[in-house]
C-alpha positions in Angstrom: -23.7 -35.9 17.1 -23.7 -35.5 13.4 -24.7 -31.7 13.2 -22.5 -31.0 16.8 -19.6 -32.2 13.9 -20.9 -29.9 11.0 -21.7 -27.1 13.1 -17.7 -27.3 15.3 -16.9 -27.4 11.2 -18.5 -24.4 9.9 -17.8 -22.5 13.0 -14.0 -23.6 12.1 -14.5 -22.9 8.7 -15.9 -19.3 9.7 -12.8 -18.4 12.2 -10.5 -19.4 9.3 -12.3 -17.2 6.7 -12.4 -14.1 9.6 -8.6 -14.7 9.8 -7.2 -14.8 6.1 -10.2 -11.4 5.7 -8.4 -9.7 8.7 -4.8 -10.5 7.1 -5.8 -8.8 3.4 -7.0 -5.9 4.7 -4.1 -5.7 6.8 -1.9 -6.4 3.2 -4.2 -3.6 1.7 -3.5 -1.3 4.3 0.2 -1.6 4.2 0.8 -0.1 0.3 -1.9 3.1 1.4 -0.2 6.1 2.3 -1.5 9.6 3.7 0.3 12.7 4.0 -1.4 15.9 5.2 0.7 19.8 5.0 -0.1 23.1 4.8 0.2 25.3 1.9 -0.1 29.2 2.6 -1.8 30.0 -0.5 -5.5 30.2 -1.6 -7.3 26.4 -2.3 -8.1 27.8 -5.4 -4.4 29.5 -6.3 -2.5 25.9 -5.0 -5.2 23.8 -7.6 -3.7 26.3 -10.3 0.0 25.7 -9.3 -0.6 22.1 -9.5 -2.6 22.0 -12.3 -0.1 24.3 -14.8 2.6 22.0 -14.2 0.6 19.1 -15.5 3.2 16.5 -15.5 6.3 15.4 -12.7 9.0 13.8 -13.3 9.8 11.0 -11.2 13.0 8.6 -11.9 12.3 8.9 -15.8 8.7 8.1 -15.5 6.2 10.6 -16.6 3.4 11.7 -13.6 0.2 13.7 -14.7 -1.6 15.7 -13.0 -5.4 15.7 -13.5 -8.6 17.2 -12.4 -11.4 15.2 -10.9 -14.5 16.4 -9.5 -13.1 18.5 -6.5 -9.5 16.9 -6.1 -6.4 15.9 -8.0 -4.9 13.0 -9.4 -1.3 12.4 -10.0 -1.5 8.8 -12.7 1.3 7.6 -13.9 1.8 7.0 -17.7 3.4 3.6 -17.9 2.8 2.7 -21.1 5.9 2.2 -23.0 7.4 0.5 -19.3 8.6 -3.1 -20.3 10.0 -3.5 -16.6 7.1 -4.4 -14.0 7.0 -1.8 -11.0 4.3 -1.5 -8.5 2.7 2.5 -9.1 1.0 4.7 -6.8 -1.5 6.6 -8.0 -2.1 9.8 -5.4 -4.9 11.9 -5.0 -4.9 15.4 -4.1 -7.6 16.9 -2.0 -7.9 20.7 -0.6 -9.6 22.2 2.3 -9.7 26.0 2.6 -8.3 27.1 6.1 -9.4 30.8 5.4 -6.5 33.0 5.3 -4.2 31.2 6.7 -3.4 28.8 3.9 -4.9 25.5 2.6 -5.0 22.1 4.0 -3.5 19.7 1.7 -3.6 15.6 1.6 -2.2 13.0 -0.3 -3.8 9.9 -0.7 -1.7 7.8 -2.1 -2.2 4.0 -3.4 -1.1 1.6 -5.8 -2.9 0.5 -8.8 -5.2 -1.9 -9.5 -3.5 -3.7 -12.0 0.1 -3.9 -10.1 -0.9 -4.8 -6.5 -1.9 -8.6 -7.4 1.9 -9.5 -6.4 2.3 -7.7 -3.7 -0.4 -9.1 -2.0 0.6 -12.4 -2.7 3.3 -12.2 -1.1 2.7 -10.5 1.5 -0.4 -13.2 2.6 2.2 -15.8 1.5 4.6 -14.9 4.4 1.9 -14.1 6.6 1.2 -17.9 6.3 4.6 -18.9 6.6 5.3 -17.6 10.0 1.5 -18.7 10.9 2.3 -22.1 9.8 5.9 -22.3 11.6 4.0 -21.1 14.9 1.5 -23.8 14.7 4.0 -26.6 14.2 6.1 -25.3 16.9 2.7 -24.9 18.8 1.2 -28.4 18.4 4.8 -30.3 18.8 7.3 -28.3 19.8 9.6 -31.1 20.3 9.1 -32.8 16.7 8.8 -29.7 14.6 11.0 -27.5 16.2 13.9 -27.0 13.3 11.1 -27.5 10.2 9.2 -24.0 12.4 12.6 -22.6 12.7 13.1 -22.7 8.6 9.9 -21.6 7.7 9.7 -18.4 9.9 13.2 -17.6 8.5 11.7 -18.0 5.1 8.8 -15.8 5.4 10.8 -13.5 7.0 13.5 -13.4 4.8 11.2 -13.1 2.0 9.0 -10.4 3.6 12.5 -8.4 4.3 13.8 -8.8 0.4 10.2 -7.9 -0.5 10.1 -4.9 1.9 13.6 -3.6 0.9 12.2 -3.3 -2.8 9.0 -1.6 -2.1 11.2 1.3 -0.3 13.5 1.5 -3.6 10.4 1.3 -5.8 6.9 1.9 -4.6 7.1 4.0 -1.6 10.6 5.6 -3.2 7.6 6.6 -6.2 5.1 7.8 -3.2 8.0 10.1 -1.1 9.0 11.7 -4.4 5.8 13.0 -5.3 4.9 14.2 -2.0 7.8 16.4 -1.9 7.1 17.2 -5.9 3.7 18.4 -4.8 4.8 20.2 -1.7 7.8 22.1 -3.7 4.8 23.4 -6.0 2.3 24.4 -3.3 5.2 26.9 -1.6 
């Protein structure tokens, strides 16, 4: 009876673990961006293109363009930022489609250093409308208005957070996907 407890525990134990694993890389997923084009020069002509123009500008914030075994990186240079943004860094990579062109994709993602809040609270509201379905779940009668508030609540939060990652982040993202495509013509 006593292991039939600890083992119903640890199987518990293991389905909760599985759950909040499957909910980060769900949060990771979300900030990871992919964006494939065509250019209709040479690979070797578009890496020059990119690589002359060394540096974008993207709303006042310096971008530079770097070469890395076989691909590009776009880093940004955010040291003298005193504001705290979430940036992408994007990486370049080029297949050679023969003579019709070049395949080209963006790989973009945030940095290591900036997506600690972002995930936060992302898995914060992910718990908040979790919770408020198991209290409505377990008593629907008793917990009804406190479920109500809290799916509000992560939802409200998730929609504020949202709205500033498409001014921010994924503004940074769309603006140097269309930098990198205006070179590559």
């Amino acid at each position: 009876m006593k292991y039939a407890k600890l083992y119903l525990f640890c199987s518990q134990l293991k389905l909760v673990y599985s759950l909040f694993y499957s909910l980060l890389k769900i949060a990771i997923m979300i900030f990871n961006r992919t964006y494939r084009f065509k250019a209709p020069h040479s690979m070797d002509e578009v890496k020059q293109r990119l690589l002359n123009n060394q540096h974008l500008q993207v709303h006042h914030l310096d971008f530079e363009i770097s070469e890395k075994d076989s691909m590009l990186k776009v880093i940004p240079h955010a040291e003298n930022l005193t504001a705290v943004k979430t940036l992408p860094i994007t990486h370049i990579g080029f297949m050679g489609d023969g003579t019709s062109g070049t395949k080209i994709t963006l790989k973009s993602k945030p940095r290591k250093i900036d997506v600690g809040g972002p995930y936060l609270i992302i898995i914060f509201c992910i718990f908040c409308i979790v919770g408020a379905s198991a209290f409505y779940f377990i008593n629907p009668d008793e917990y009804s208005w406190p479920s109500v508030v809290m799916l509000g609540i992560g939802v409200l939060i998730f929609i504020i957070f949202w709205i500033n990652m498409e001014i921010g982040y994924f503004d940074y993202v769309r603006k140097i996907r269309n930098a990198v495509r205006k070179l590559t013509r």
